[in-house]
Structure formats: structure tokens, C-alpha cells
C-alpha positions in Angstrom: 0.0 0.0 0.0 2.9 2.5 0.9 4.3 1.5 -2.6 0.9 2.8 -4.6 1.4 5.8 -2.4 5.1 6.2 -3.7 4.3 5.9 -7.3 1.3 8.3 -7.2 3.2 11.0 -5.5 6.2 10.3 -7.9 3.7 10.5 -10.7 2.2 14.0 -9.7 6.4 15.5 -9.8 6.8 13.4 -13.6 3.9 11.7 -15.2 6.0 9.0 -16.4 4.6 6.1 -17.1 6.5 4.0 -15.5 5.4 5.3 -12.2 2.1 4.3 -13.3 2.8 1.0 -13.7 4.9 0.6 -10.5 1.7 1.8 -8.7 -0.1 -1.1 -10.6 1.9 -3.7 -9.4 1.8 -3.0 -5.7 -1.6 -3.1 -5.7 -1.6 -6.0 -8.0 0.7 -7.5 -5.3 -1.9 -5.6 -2.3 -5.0 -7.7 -3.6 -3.0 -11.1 -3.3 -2.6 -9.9 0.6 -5.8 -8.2 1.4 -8.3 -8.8 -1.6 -11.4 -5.9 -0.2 -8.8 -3.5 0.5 -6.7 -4.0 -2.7 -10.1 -3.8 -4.8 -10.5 -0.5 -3.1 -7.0 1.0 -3.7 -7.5 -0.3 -7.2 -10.3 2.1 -7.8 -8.8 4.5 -5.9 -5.2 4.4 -7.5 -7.2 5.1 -10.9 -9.3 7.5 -10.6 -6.4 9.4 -8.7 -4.3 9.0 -12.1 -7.0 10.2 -14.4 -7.7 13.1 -11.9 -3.6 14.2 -11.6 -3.8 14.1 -16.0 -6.5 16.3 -16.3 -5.8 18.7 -13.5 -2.4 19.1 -14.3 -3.7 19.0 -18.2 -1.3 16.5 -19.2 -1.6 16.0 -23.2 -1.9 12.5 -23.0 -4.8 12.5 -21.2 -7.2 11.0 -23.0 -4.5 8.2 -24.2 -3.7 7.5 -20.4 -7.3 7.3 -19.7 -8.1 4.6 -22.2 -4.7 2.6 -21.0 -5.0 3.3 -17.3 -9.1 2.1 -17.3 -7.8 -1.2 -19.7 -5.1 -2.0 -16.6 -7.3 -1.6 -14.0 -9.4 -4.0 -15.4 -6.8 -6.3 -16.4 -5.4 -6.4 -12.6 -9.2 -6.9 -11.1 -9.7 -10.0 -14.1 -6.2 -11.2 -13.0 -6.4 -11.0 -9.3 -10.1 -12.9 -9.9 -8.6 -15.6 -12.4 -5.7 -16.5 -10.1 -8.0 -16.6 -6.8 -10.5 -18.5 -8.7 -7.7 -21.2 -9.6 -6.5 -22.0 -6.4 -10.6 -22.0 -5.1 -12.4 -23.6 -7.4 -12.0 -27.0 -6.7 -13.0 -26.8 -2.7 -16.6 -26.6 -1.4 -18.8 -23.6 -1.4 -18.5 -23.2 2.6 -15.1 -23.0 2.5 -14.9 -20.6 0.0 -17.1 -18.3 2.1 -15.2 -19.1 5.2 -12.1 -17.9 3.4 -13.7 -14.7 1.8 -16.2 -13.7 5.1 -17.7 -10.7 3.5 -20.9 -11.5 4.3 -21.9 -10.3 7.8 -23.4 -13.6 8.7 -19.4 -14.3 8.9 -18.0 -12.0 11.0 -18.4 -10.6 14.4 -18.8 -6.7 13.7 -19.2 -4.7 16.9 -20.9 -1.7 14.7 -20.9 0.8 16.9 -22.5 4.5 16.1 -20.5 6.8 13.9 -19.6 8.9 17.3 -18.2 5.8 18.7 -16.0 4.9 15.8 -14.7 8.6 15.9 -13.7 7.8 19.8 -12.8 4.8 19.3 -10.3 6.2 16.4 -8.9 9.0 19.2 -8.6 6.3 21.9 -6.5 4.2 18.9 -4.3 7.8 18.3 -4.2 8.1 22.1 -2.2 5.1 23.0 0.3 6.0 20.6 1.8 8.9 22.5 3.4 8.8 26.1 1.5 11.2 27.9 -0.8 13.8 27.8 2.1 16.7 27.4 3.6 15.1 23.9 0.1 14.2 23.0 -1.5 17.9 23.4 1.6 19.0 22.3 1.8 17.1 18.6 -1.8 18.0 18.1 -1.9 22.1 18.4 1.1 22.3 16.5 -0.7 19.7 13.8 -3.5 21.7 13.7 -1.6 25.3 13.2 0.3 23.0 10.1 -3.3 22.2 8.9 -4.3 25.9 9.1 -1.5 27.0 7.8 -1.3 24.5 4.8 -4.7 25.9 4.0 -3.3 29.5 3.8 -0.7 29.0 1.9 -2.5 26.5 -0.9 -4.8 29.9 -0.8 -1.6 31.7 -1.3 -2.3 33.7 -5.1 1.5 33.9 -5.0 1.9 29.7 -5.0 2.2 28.1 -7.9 -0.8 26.6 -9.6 1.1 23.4 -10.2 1.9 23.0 -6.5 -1.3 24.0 -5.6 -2.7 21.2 -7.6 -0.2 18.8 -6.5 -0.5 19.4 -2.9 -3.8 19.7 -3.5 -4.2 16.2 -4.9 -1.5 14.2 -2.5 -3.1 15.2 0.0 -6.7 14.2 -1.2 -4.9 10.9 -2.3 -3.8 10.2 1.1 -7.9 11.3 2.5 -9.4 8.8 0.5 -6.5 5.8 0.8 -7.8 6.5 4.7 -11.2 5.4 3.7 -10.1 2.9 1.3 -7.9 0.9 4.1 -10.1 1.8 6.9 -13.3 0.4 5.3 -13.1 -2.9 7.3 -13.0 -0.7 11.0 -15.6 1.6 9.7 -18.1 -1.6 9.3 -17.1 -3.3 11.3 -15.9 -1.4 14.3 -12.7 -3.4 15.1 -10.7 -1.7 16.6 -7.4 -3.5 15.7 -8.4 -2.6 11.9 -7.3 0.6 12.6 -3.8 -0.4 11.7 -4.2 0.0 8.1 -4.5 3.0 8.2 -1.8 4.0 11.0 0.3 4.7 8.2 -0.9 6.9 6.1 -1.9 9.4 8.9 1.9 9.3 9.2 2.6 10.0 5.7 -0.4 13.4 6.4 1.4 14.6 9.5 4.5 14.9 7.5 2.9 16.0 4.5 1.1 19.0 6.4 4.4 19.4 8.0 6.0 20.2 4.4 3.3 22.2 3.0 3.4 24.6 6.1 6.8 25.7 6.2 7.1 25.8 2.4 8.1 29.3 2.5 11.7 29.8 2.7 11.5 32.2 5.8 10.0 29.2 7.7 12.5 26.9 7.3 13.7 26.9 11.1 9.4 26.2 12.1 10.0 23.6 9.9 13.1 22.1 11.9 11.0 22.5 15.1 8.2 21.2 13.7 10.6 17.9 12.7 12.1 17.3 16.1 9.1 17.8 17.7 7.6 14.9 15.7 10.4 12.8 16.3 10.9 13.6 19.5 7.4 12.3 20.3 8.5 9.2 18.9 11.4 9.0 20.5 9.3 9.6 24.1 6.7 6.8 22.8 9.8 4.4 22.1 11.7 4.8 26.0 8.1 5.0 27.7 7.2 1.8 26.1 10.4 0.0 27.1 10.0 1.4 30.0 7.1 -0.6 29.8 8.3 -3.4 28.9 11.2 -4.1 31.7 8.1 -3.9 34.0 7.5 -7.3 32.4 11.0 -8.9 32.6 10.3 -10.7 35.6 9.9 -14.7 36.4 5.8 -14.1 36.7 5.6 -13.3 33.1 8.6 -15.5 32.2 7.2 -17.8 29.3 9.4 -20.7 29.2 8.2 -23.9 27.1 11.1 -26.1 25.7 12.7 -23.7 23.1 10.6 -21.2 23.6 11.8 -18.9 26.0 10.1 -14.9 26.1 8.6 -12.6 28.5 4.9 -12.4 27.9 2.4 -9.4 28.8 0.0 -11.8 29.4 -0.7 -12.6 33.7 0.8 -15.2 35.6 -2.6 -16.8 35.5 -2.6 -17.4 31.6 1.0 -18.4 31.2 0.9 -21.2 34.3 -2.7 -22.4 32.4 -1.1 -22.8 28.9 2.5 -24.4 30.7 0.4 -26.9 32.6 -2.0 -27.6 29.5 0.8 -27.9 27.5 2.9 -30.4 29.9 -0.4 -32.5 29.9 -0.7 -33.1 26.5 3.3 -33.7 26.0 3.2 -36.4 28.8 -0.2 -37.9 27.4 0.5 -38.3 23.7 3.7 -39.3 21.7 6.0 -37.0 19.2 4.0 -37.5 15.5 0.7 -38.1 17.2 -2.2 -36.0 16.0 -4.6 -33.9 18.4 -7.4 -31.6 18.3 -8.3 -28.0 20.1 -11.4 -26.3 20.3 -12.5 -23.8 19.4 -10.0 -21.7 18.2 -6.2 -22.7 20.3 -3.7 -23.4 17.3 -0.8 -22.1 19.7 -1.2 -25.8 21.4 -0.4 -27.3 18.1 2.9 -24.9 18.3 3.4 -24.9 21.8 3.1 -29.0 22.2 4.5 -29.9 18.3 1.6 -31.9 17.8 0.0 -31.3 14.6 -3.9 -30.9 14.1 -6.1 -34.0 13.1 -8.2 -31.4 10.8 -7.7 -28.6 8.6 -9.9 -26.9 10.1 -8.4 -24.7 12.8 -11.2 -21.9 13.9 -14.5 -22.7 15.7 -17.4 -20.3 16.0 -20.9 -19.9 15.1 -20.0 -17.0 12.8 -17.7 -19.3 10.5 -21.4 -21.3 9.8 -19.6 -24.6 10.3 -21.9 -27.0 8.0 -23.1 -30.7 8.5 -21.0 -32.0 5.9 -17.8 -30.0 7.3 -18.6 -31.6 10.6 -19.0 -35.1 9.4 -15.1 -34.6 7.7 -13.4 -33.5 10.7 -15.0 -36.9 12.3 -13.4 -38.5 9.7 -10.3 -36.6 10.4 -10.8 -37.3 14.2 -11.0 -41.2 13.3 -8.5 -41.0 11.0 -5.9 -40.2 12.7 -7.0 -41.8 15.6 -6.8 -39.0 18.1 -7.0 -40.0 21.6 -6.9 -36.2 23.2 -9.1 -33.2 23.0 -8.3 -29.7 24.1 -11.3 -27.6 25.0 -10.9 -24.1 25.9 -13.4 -22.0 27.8 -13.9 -20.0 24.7 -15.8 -22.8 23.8 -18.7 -21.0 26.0 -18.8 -17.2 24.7 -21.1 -14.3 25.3 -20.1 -11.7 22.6 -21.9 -11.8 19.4 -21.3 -13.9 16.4 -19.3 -16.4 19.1 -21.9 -19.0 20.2 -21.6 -22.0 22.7 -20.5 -25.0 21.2 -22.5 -27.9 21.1 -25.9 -25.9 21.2 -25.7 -22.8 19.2 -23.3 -24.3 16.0 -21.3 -27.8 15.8 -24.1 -29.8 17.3 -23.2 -33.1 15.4 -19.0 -32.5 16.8 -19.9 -31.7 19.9 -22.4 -35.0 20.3 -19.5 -37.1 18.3 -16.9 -35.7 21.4 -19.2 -36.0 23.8 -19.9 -40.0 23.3 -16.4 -40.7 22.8 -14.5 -38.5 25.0 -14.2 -37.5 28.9 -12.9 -34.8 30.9 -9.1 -35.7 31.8 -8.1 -32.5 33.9 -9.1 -29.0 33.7 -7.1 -25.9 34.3 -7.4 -22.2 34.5 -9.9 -20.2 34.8 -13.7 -22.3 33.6 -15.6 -19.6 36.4 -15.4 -15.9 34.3 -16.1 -15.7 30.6 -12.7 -16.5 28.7 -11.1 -14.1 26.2 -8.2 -13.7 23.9 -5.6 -13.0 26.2 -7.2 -13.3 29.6 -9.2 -15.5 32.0 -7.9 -18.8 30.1 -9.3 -22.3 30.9 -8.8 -25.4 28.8 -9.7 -29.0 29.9 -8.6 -32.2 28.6 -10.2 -34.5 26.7 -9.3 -37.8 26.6 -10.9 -41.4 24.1 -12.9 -43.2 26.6 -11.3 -47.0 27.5 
């Protein structure tokens, strides 16, 4: 995504085609990595092109609209043929379990357009130190912004760098939108991330544009170390931070694996002891299975998974018939031990509780021909990502 960014803005200084095209293959490469968001910085990318030709009246304009139009669709047709390749010979489920653009598969939080607008200010928020560097980087962001506007208003600048300025900075506006799309429907917050760049790329952008007059070069030095001195600030707070965690109650210490872990003492001493259970209880090359969704104990343990199905939860609309083949799988491979987190039982929406509200016919299968081995953690609070962990162990009845 940087690299469409790159090309545009090299494109606006000299519309050279070969800028063009370098933009077109980063977001050729973008839609093999994100497909939604690469279709949207496809569209973006050109209608930004046509928009920088005519504005900056470019006498190959009408050429470069026909050519840049013909690639555009060429990349969507390619990006469709190659994903349509590599899909086209596995069930419909899967295919929609893989491509969850439907909201029946996913677990939006949707919140009101004033809470996305917090929840984007909270996101900003924990990227500064403290309130001083915060405030700070803000004021002065918002004098650049002011004065960006006064000098692009300016009769005296340029009508080229007007335009230019003009059109990077709208460039970088929409890309927002175009990244951001899956937080503003979803209300993710973690989404956010997309777009943590380019807001970047605009702080140093307004930065530019405001001390572009040669009298304001030494605003424009301030203006620098301030910024970098707020990252600077962010980067010794946070280790800071961090050596609050180097101690043996965060120690996480299995075999080879050997880091300090925010997660509590509670979490690590649940995975350890689930992980030493399943070690001592099945041999190296053995096959198990975790529910619903614990792939770190196929890491953690080096035991592989009896299925390829890894994720369990009523928004991924597990089917009958993808039941019945991870039974298979289950059989298959003979797998004599279950791990069952407490995520298994979850409140938040799109979740479910499995064995009544999706995976009936699994959770009958494990119930007939498995019992509780040993439990450990935390089965009395509602588990989460990273906290309140449980897990019990399943083992094949006698």
C-alpha cells in the first residue's frame, strides 16, 4: 500500500509512465494480501491517475485514460482468475469461510458513527506517552493544517503546487477510507492499523506544505524534532514498559521457547500446565485436536492438528457436511486427546456456545467418545483472547 502511495506521489512530480505502472503492481501484489482492501486502492489508485492528468492537463490524457481504465481492469480479471484457480476445486462453505464478506461471517461490533470517531482518538491516544507530547503534537498539527490551507490559498503559490498538494493530500484522504473500510463496518478496533500509516505520511505532508516558504525553514526544523521527538518519548516509555515485564511471573518458558509475555501469571501457568499434559499424554508425531479456536497448542506442544480446520465459532457457519469430515479426520488419525478451551462458551456476538448454538453433530460425536481428563485455569469468568484462560482435557474413553 505504501508502494501505490510512492508511485502516485512520484507520478504528480513526472507523469511517467513507468510510475504508473509501479503503482499497478503493488496493488496487484496488495489484492493477493488483502483482496477488499486491494479492490479498493485499485479504484482508488485510478481515478487518482486520471484526476492528476487532467488537472495538471497532461496532453496525453485522453491516451492514459483509455490505458489506465484497460489495466485496471486487467489487474481486477487477474487478481479474480488466479483466486478462482486456487478455489475452485474446494466446497462452497469453504470458499465463504475464506472470503467472510458477508456479515453472517464475521463478528462486527458496529458501533455508532460517534463511537467509531472515539474509538479512532482512543487508537491515536495510546500512541503517544502522555498527555504533554500528545496535546503538544496536536496544536502544532493543527496550526500545520491551518496553515497549509493558507498557503495553498496563497495567489502567489504556484498553480502546479497547488494542484499537487492539492491532490496528495486528497490521495492520502481517500487511501484512509479505502484501508479503513473494514473498522468503519465493522468497528474493530485492531483494523485501525491499516491505516496508521498513512496518517503518518499526512502529519509529514502537512508538515512540508506549512513551512514551504523559505523564511520558515527553522518552524520547519522544530516542527521535525518535535515529531520525532514524540516518537522518540513513545519508544523509551514503552520500554520502559516493557522491563516492568522482565520478571519470572511473566517469564514464558516452554522447551525452546523462552520470552517474557504481557500476558498474567494466571494465563501463562494455564497454557504451561496444558501444554505439559498433552506432551506427557501423547507421543511425538501423534495428532490432536483444540477447540474452538487454540492453534498455539499445536505450536506450543508440536503436535499437529487431526483437521484442517483450525477456527470454531458460530459466525464461521460450520456445516453438517464439514462436521462429518473432521470426524473422519478425528478417526483417521485416531486422536486420543481433546483440548477444549473455555472460549468454547462465549457471550459476545457472532461467538456461540459449542454444542448448542453451531457444531451440534461434533460436539455430540466428542461427547460419546470422550471424557474430561483434567481441567485448568480459569472455567468460572467468561474466557477471552488473552485473559481468564481455561482449557480441559479430553481424553478417548477405555
Amino acid at each position: 500500500m505504501l508502494g501505490v502511495i510512492l508511485f502516485f506521489m512520484k507520478y504528480l512530480k513526472a507523469p511517467q509512465k513507468k510510475y504508473a505502472f509501479g503503482g499497478y503492481f503493488c496493488v496487484l501484489i496488495l489484492l493477493f494480501v488483502r483482496l477488499n482492501i486491494g479492490v479498493a486502492v485499485l479504484l482508488t489508485y485510478c481515478i487518482f491517475l486520471l484526476l492528476a492528468d487532467y488537472a495538471n492537463r497532461n496532453p496525453l490524457t485522453h491516451q492514459n485514460r483509455v490505458l489506465y481504465v484497460w489495466i485496471t481492469i486487467g489487474i481486477g480479471l487477474t487478481a479474480f482468475l488466479v483466486y478462482f484457480s486456487l478455489i475452485k476445486q474446494i466446497p462452497a462453505y469453504a470458499i465463504f469461510q475464506c472470503f467472510p464478506y458477508s456479515s453472517s461471517f464475521r463478528t462486527d461490533i458496529a458501533p455508532s458513527w460517534s463511537d467509531k470517531i472515539l474509538q479512532l482518538f482512543g487508537f491515536l491516544n495510546r500512541k503517544f506517552s502522555n498527555i504533554g507530547t500528545r496535546n503538544l503534537f496536536f496544536v502544532l498539527m493543527a496550526a500545520c493544517l491551518v496553515q497549509s490551507i493558507l498557503f495553498l490559498k496563497d495567489k502567489q503559490t504556484p498553480r502546479k503546487t497547488k494542484i499537487n498538494y492539492t491532490l496528495s493530500l486528497s490521495f492520502l484522504g481517500i487511501m484512509i477510507f479505502a484501508a479503513g473500510h473494514e473498522f468503519l463496518l465493522s468497528g474493530v478496533a485492531y483494523r485501525l492499523y491499516w491505516i496508521l500509516p498513512i496518517l503518518i505520511l499526512i502529519a509529514f505532508f502537512l508538515i512540508d506544505i506549512a513551512t514551504k516558504k523559505q523564511n520558515l525553514w527553522l518552524a520547519r526544523m522544530i516542527l521535525i524534532f518535535v515529531f520525532l521527538f514524540t516518537i522518540a518519548s513513545k519508544h523509551s516509555s514503552q520500554n520502559k514498559i516493557d522491563d516492568t515485564y522482565r520478571n519470572p511471573f511473566h517469564l514464558f518458558s516452554i522447551g525452546k521457547n523462552r520470552v517474557y509475555s504481557y500476558q498474567s501469571f494466571p494465563w501463562i501457568s494455564t497454557v504451561s500446565a496444558t501444554v505439559d499434559f498433552i506432551k506427557e499424554h501423547t507421543s511425538e508425531g501423534e495428532k490432536i485436536f483444540a477447540v474452538p479456536f487454540d492453534p498455539i497448542y499445536y505450536f506450543l506442544s508440536g503436535r499437529d492438528s487431526a483437521t484442517r480446520q483450525l477456527i470454531f465459532f458460530e459466525h464461521k457457519n460450520i456445516t453438517e457436511e464439514q462436521q462429518r469430515n473432521i470426524i473422519a479426520g478425528i478417526k483417521k488419525h485416531n486422536v486420543n486427546l481433546i483440548v477444549l478451551s473455555n472460549r468454547s462458551i462465549e457471550p459476545n456476538p457472532g461467538m456461540g456456545i459449542f454444542g448448542k448454538t453451531y457444531c451440534r453433530t461434533l460436539n455430540d460425536y466428542i461427547v460419546k467418545h470422550y471424557e474430561v481428563a483434567a481441567a485448568f485455569g480459569d472455567w468460572v469468568n467468561p474466557g477471552g483472547w488473552a485473559w481468564n484462560h481455561g482449557t480441559k482435557i479430553l481424553m478417548r474413553k477405555k
